[in-house]
mmJSON file of the N, C-alpha and C atoms, coordinates in Angstrom:
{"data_MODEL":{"atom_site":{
"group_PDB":["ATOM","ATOM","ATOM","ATOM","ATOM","ATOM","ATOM","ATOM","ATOM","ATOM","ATOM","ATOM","ATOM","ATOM","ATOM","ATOM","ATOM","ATOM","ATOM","ATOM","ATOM","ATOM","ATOM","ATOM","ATOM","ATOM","ATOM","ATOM","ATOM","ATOM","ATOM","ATOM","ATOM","ATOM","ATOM","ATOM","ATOM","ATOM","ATOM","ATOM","ATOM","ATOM","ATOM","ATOM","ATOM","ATOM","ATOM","ATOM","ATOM","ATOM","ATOM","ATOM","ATOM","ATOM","ATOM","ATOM","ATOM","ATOM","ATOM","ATOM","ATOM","ATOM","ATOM","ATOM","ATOM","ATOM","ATOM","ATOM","ATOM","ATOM","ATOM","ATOM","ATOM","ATOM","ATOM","ATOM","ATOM","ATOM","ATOM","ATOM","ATOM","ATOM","ATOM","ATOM","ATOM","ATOM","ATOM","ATOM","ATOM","ATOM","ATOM","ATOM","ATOM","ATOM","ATOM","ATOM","ATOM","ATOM","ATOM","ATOM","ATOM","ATOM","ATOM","ATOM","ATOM","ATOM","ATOM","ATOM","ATOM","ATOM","ATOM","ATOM","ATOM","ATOM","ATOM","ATOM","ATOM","ATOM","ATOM","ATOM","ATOM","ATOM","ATOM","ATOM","ATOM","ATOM","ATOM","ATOM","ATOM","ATOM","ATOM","ATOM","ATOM","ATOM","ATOM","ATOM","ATOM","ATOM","ATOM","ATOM","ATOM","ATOM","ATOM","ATOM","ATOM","ATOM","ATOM","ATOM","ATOM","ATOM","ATOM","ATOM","ATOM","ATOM","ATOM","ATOM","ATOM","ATOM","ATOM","ATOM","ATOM","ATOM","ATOM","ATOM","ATOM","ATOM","ATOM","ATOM","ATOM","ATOM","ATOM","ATOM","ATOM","ATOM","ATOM","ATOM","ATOM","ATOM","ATOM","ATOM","ATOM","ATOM","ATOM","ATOM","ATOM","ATOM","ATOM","ATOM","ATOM","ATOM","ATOM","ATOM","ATOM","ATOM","ATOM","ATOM","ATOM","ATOM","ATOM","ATOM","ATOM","ATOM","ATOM","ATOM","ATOM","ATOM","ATOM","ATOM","ATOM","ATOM","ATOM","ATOM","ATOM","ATOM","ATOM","ATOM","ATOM","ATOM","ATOM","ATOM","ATOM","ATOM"],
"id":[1,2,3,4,5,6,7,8,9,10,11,12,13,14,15,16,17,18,19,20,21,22,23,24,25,26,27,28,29,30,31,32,33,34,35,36,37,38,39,40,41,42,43,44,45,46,47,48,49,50,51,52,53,54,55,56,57,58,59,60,61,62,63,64,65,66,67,68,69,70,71,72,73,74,75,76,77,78,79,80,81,82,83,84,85,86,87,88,89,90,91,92,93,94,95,96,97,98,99,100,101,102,103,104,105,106,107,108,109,110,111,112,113,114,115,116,117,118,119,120,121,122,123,124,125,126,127,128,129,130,131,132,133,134,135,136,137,138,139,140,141,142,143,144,145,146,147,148,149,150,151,152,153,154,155,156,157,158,159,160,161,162,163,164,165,166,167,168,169,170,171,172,173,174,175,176,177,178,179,180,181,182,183,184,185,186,187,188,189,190,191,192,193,194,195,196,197,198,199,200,201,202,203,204,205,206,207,208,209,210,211,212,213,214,215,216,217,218,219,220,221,222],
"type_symbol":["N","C","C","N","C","C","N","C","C","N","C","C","N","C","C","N","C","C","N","C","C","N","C","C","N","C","C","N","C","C","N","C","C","N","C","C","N","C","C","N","C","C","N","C","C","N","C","C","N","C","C","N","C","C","N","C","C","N","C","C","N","C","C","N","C","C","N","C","C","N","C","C","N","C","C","N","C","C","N","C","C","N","C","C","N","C","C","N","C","C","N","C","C","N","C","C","N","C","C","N","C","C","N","C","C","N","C","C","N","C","C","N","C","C","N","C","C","N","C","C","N","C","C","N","C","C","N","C","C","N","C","C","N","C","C","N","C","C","N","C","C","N","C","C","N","C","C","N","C","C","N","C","C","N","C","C","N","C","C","N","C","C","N","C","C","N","C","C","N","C","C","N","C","C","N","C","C","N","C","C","N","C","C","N","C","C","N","C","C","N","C","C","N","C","C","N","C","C","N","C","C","N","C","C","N","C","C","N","C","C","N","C","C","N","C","C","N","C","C","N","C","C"],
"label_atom_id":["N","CA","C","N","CA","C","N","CA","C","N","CA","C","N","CA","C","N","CA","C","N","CA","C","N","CA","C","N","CA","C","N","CA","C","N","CA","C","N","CA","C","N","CA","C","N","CA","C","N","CA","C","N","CA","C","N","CA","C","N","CA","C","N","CA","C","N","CA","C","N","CA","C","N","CA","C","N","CA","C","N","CA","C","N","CA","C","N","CA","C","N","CA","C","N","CA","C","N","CA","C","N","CA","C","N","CA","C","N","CA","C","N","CA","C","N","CA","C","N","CA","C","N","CA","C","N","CA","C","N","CA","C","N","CA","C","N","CA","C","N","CA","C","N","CA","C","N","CA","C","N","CA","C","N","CA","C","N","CA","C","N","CA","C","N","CA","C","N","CA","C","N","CA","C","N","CA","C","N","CA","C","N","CA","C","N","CA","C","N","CA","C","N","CA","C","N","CA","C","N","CA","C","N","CA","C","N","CA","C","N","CA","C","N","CA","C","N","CA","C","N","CA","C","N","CA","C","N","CA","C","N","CA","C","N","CA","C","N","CA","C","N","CA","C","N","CA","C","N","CA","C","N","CA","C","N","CA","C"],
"label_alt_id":[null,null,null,null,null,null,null,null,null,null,null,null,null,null,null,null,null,null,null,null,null,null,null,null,null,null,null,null,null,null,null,null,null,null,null,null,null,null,null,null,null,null,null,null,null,null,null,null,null,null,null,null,null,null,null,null,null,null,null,null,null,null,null,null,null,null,null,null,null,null,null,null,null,null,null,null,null,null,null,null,null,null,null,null,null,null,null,null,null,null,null,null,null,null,null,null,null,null,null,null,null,null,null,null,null,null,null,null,null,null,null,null,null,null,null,null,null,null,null,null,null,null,null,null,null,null,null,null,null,null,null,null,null,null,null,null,null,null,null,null,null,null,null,null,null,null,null,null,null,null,null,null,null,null,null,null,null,null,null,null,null,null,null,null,null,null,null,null,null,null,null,null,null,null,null,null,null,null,null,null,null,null,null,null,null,null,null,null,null,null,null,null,null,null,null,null,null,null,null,null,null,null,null,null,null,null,null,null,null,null,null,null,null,null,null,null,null,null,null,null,null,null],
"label_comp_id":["UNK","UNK","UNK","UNK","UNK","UNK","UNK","UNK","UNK","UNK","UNK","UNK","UNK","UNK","UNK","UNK","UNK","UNK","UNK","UNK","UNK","UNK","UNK","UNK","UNK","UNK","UNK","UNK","UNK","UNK","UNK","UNK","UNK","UNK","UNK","UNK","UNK","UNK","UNK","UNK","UNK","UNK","UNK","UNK","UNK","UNK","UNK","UNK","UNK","UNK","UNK","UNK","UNK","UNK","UNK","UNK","UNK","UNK","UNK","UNK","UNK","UNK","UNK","UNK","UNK","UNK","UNK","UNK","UNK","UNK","UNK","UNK","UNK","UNK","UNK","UNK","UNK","UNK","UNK","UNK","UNK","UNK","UNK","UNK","UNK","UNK","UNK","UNK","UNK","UNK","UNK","UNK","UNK","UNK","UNK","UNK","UNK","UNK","UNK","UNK","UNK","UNK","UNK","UNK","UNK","UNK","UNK","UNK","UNK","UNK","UNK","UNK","UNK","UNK","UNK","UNK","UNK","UNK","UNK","UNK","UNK","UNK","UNK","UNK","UNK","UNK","UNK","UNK","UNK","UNK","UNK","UNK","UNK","UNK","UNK","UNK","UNK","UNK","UNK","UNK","UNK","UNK","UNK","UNK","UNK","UNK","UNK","UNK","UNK","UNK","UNK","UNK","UNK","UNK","UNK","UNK","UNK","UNK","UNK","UNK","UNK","UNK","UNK","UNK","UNK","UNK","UNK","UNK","UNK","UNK","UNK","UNK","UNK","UNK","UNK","UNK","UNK","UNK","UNK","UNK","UNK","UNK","UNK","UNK","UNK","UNK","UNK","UNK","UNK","UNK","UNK","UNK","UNK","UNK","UNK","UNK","UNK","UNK","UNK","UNK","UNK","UNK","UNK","UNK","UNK","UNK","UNK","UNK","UNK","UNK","UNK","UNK","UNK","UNK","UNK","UNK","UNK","UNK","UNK","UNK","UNK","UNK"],
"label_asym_id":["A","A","A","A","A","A","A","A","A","A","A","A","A","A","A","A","A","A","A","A","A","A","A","A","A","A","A","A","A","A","A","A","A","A","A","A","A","A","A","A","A","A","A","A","A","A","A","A","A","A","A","A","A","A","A","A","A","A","A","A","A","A","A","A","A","A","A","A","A","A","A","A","A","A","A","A","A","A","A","A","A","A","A","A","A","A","A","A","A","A","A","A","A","A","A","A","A","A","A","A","A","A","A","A","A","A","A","A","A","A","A","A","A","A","A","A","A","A","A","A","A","A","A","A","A","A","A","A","A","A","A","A","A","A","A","A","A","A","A","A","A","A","A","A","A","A","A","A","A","A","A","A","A","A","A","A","A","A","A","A","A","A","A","A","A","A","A","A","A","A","A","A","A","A","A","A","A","A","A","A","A","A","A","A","A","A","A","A","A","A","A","A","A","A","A","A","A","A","A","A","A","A","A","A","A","A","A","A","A","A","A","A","A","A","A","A","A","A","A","A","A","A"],
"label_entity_id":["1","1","1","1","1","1","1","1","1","1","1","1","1","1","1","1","1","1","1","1","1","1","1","1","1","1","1","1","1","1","1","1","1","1","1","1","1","1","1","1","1","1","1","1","1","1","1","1","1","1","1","1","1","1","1","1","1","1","1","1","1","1","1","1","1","1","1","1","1","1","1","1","1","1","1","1","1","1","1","1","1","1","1","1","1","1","1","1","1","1","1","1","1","1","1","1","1","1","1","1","1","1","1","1","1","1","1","1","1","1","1","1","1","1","1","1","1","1","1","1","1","1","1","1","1","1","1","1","1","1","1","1","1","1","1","1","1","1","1","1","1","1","1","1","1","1","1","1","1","1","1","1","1","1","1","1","1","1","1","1","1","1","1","1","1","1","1","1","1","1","1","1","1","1","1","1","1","1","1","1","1","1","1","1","1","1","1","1","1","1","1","1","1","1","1","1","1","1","1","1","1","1","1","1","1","1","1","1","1","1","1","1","1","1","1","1","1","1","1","1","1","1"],
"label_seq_id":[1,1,1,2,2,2,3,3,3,4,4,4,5,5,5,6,6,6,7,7,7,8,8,8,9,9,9,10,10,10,11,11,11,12,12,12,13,13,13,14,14,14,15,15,15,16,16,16,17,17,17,18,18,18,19,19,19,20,20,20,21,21,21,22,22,22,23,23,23,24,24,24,25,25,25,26,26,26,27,27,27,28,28,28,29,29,29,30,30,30,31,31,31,32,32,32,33,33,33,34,34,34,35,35,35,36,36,36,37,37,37,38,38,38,39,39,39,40,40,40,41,41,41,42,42,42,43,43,43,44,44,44,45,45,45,46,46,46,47,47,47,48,48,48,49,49,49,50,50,50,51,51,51,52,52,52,53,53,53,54,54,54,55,55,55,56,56,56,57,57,57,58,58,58,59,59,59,60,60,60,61,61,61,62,62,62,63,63,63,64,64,64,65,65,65,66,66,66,67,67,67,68,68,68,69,69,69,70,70,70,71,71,71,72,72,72,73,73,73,74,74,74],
"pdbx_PDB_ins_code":[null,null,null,null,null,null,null,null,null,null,null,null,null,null,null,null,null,null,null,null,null,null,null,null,null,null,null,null,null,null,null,null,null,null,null,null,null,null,null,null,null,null,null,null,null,null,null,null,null,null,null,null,null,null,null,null,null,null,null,null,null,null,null,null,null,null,null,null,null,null,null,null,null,null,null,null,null,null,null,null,null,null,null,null,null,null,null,null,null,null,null,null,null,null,null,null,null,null,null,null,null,null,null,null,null,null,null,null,null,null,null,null,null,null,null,null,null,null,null,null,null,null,null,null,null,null,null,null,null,null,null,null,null,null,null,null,null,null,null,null,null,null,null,null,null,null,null,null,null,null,null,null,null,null,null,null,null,null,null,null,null,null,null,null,null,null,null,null,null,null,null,null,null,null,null,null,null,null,null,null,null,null,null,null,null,null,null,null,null,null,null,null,null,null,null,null,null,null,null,null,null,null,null,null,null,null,null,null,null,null,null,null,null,null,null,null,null,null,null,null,null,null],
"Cartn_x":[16.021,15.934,17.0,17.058,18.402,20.115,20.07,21.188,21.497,20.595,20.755,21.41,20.743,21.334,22.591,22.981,23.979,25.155,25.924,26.908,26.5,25.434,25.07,25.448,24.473,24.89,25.96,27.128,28.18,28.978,28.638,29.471,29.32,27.811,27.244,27.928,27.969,28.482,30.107,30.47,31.827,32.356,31.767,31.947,31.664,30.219,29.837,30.674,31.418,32.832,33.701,34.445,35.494,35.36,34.325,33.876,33.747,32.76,33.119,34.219,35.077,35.83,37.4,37.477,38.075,37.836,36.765,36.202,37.04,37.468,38.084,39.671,40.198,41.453,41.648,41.314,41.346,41.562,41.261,41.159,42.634,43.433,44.364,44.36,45.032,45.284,45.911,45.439,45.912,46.888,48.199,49.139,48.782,50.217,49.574,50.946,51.337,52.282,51.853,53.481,53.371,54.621,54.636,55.848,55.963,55.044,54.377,55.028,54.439,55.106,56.316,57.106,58.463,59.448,58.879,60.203,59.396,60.284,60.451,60.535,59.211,59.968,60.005,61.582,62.088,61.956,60.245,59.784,60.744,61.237,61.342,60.237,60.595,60.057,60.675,59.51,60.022,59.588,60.561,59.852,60.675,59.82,60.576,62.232,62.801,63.957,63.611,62.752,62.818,61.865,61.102,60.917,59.444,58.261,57.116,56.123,55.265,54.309,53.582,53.386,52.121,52.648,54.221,55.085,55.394,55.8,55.823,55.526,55.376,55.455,55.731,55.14,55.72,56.507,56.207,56.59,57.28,58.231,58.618,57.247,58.049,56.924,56.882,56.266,56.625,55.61,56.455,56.075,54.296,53.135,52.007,52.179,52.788,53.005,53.776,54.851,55.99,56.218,55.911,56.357,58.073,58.431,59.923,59.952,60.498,60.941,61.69,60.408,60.235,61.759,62.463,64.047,63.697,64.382,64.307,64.955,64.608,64.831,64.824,66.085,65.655,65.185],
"Cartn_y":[56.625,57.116,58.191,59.155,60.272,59.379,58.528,57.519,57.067,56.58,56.525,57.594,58.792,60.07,60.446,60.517,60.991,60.819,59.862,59.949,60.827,61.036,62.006,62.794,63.639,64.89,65.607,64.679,65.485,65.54,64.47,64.428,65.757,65.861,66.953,68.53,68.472,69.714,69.697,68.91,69.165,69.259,69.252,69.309,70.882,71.073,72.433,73.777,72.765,73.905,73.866,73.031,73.148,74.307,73.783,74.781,76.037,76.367,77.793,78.476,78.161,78.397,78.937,78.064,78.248,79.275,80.053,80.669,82.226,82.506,84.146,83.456,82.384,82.562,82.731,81.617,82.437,83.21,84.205,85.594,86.306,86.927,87.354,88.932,90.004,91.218,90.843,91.987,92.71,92.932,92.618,93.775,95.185,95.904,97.329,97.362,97.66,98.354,99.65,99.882,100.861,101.883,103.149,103.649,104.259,104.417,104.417,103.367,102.167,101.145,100.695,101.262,99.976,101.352,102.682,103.903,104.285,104.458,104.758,106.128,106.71,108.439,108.836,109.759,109.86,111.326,110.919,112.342,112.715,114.503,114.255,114.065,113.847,113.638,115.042,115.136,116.005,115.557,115.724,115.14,116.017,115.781,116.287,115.964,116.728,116.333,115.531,116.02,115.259,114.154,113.93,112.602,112.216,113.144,113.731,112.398,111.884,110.886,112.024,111.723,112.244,113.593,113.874,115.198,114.657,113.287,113.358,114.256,114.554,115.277,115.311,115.808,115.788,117.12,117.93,119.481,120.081,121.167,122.057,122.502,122.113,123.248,123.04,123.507,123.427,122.136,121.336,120.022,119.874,119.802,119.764,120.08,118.598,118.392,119.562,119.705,120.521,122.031,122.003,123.281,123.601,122.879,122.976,122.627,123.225,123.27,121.763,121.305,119.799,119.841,118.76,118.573,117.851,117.845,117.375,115.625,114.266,113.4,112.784,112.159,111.249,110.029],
"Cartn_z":[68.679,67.322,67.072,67.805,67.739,67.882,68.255,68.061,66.567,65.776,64.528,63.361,63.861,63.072,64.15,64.714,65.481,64.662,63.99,63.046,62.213,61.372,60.106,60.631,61.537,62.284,63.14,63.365,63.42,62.49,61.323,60.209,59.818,59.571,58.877,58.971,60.404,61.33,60.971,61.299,60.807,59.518,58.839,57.047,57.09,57.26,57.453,58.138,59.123,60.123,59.193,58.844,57.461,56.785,55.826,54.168,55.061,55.859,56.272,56.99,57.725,57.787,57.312,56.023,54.851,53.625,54.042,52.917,53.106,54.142,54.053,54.082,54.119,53.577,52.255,51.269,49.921,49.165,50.071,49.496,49.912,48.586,49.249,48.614,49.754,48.793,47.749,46.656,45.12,44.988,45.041,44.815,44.18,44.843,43.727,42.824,42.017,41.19,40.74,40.294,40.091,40.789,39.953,40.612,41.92,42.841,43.996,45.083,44.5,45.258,45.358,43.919,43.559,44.7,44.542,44.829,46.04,47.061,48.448,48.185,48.912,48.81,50.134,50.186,51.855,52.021,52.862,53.889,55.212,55.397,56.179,57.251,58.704,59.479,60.671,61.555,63.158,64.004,65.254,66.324,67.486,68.436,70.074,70.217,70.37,71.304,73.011,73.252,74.393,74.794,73.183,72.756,73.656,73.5,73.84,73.078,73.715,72.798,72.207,71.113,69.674,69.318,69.288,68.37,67.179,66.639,65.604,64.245,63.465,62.233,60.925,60.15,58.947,58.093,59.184,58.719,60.151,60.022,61.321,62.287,63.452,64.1,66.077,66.736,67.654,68.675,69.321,69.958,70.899,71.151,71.248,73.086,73.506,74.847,75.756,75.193,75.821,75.29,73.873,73.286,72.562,73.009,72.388,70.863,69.879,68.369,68.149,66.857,66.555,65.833,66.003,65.407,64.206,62.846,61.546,61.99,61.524,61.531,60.292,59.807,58.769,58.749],
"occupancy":[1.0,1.0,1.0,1.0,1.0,1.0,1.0,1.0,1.0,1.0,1.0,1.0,1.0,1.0,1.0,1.0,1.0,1.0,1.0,1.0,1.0,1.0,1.0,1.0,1.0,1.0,1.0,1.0,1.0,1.0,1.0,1.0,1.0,1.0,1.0,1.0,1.0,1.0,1.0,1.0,1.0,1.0,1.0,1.0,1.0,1.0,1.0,1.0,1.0,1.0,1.0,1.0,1.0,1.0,1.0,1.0,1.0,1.0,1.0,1.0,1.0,1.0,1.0,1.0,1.0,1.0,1.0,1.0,1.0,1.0,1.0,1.0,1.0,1.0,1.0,1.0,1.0,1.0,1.0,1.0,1.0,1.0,1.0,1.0,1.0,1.0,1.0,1.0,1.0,1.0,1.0,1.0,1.0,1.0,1.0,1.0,1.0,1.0,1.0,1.0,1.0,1.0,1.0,1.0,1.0,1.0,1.0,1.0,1.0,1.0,1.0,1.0,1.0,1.0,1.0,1.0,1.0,1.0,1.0,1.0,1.0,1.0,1.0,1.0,1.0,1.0,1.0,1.0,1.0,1.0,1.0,1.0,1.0,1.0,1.0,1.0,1.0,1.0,1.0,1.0,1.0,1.0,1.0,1.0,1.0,1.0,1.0,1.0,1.0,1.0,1.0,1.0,1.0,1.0,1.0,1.0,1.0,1.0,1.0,1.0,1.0,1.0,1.0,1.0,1.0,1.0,1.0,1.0,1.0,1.0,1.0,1.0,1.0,1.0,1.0,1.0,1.0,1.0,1.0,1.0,1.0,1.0,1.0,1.0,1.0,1.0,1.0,1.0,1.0,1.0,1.0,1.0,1.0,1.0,1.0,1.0,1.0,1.0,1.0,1.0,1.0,1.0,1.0,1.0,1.0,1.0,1.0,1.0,1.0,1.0,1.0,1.0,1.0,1.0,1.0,1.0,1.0,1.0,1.0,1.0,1.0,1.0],
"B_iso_or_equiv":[0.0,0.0,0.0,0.0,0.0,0.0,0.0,0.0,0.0,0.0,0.0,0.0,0.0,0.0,0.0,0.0,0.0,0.0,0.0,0.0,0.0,0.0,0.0,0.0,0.0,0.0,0.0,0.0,0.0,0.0,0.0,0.0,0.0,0.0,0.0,0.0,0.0,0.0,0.0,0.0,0.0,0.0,0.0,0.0,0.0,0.0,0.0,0.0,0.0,0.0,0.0,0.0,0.0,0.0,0.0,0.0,0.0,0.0,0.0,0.0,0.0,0.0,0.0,0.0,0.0,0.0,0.0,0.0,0.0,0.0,0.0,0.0,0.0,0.0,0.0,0.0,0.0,0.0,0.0,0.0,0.0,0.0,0.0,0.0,0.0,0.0,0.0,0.0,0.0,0.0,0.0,0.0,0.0,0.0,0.0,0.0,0.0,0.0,0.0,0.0,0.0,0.0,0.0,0.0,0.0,0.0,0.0,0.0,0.0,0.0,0.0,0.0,0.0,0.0,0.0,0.0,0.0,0.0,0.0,0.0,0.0,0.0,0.0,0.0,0.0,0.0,0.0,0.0,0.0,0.0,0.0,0.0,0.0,0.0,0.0,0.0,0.0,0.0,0.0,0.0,0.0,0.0,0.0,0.0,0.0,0.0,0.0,0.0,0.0,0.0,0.0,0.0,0.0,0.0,0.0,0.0,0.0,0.0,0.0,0.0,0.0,0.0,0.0,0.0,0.0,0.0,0.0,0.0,0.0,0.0,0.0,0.0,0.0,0.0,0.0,0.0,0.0,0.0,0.0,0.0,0.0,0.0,0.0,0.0,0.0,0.0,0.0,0.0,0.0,0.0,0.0,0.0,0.0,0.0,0.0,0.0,0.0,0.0,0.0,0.0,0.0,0.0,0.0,0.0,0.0,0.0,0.0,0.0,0.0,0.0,0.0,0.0,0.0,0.0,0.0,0.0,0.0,0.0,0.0,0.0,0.0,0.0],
"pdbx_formal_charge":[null,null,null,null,null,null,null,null,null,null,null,null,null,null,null,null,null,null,null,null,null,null,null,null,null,null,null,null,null,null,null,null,null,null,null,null,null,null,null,null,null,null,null,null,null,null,null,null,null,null,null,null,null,null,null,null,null,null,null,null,null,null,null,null,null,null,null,null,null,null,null,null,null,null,null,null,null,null,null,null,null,null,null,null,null,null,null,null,null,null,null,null,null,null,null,null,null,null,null,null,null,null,null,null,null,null,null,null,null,null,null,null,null,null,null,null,null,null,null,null,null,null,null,null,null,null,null,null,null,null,null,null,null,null,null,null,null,null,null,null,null,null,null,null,null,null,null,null,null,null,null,null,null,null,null,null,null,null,null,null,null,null,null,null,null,null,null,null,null,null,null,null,null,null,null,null,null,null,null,null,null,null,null,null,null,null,null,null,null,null,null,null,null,null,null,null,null,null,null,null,null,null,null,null,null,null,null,null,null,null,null,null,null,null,null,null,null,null,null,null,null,null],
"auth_seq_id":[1,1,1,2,2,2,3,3,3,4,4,4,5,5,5,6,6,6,7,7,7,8,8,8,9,9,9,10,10,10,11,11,11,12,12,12,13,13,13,14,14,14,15,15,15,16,16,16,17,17,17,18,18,18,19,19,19,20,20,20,21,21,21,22,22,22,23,23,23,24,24,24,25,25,25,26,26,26,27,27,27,28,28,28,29,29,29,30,30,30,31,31,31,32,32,32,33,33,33,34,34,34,35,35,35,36,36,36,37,37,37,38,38,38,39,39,39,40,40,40,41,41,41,42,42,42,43,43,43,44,44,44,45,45,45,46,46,46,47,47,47,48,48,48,49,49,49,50,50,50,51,51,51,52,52,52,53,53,53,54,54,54,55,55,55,56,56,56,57,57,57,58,58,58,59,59,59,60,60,60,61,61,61,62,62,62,63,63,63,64,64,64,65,65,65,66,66,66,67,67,67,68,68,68,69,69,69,70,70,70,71,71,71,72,72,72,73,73,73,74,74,74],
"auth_comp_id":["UNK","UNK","UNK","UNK","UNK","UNK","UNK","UNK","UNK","UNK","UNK","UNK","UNK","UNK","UNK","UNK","UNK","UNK","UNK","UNK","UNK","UNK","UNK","UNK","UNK","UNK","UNK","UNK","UNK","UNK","UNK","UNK","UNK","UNK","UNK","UNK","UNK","UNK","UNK","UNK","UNK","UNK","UNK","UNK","UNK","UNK","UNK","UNK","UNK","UNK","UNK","UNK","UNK","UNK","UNK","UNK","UNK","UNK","UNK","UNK","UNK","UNK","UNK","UNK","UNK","UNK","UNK","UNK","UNK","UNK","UNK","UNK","UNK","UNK","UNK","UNK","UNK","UNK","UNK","UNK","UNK","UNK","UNK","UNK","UNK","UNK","UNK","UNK","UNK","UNK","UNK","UNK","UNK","UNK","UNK","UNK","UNK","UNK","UNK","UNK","UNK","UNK","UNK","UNK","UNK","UNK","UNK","UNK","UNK","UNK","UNK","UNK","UNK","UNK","UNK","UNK","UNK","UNK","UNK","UNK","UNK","UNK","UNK","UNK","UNK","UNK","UNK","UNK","UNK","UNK","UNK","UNK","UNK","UNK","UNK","UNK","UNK","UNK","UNK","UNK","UNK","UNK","UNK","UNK","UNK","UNK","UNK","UNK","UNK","UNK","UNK","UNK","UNK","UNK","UNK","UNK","UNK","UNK","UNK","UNK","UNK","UNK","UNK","UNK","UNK","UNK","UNK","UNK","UNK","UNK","UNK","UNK","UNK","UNK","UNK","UNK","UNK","UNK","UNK","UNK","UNK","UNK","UNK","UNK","UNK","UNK","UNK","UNK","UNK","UNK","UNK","UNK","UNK","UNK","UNK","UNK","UNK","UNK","UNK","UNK","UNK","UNK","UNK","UNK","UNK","UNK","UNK","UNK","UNK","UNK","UNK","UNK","UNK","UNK","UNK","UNK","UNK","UNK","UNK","UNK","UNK","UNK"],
"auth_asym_id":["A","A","A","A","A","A","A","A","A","A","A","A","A","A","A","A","A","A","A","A","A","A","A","A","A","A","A","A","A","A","A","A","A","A","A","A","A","A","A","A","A","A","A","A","A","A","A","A","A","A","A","A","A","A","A","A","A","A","A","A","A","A","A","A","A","A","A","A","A","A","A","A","A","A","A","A","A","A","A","A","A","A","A","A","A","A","A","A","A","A","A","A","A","A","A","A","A","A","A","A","A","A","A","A","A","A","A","A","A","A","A","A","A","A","A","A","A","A","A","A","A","A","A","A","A","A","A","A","A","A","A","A","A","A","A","A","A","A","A","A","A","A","A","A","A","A","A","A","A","A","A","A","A","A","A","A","A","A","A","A","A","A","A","A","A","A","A","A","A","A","A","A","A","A","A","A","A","A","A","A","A","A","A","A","A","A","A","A","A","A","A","A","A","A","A","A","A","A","A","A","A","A","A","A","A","A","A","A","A","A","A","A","A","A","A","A","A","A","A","A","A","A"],
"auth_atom_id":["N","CA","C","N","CA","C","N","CA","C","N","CA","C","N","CA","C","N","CA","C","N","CA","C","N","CA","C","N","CA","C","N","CA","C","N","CA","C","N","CA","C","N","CA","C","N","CA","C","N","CA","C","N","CA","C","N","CA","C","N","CA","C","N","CA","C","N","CA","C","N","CA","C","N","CA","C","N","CA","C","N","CA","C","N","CA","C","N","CA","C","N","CA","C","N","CA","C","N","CA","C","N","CA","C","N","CA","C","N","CA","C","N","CA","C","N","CA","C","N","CA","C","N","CA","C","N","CA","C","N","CA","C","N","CA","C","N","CA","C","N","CA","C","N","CA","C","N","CA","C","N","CA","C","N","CA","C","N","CA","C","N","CA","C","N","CA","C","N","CA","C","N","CA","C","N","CA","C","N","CA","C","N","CA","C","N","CA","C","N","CA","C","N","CA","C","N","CA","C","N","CA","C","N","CA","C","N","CA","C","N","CA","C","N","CA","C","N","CA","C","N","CA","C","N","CA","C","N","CA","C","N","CA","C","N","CA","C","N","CA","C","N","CA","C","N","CA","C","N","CA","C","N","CA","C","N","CA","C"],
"pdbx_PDB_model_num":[1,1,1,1,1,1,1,1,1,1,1,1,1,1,1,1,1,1,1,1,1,1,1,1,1,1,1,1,1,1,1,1,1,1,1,1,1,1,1,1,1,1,1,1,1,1,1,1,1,1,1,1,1,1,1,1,1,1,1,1,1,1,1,1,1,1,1,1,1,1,1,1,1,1,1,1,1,1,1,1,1,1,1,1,1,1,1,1,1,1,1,1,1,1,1,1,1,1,1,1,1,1,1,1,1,1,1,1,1,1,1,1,1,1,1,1,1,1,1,1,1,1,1,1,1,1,1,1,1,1,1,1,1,1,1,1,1,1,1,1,1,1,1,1,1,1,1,1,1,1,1,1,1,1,1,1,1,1,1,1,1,1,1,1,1,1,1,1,1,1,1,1,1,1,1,1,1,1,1,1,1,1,1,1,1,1,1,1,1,1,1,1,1,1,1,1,1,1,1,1,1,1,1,1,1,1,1,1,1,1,1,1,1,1,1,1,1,1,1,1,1,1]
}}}
């Protein structure tokens, strides 16, 4: 008797894998506009001279790891 449904039921299943599967592509980000997006604004940046992981910066100041005075980067 489970021989009889056996075509239904993987049909079934595989129809069912499709449609869900497909459901979060769809969806795409919003763009944003706006003058935000279209204009690049150029921060400086600081960082180690001797190039320290996690000195990065957005302002002067002195390096976390080492202590040495963060250098201006454009």
């Amino acid at each position: 008797m489970f021989s009889a449904f056996r075509p239904f039921l993987f049909s079934a299943l595989g129809a069912a894998t499709l449609c869900l599967s497909s459901c979060g592509e769809s969806q795409k980000p919003a763009a944003t506009t706006g003058p935000a997006a279209t204009t690049p604004v150029a921060e400086a940046r600081y960082e180690c001279p001797m190039g320290c992981a996690g000195s990065q910066a957005d302002k002067p100041g002195k390096c976390p790891t080492c202590g040495m005075e963060l250098e201006k980067k454009s």
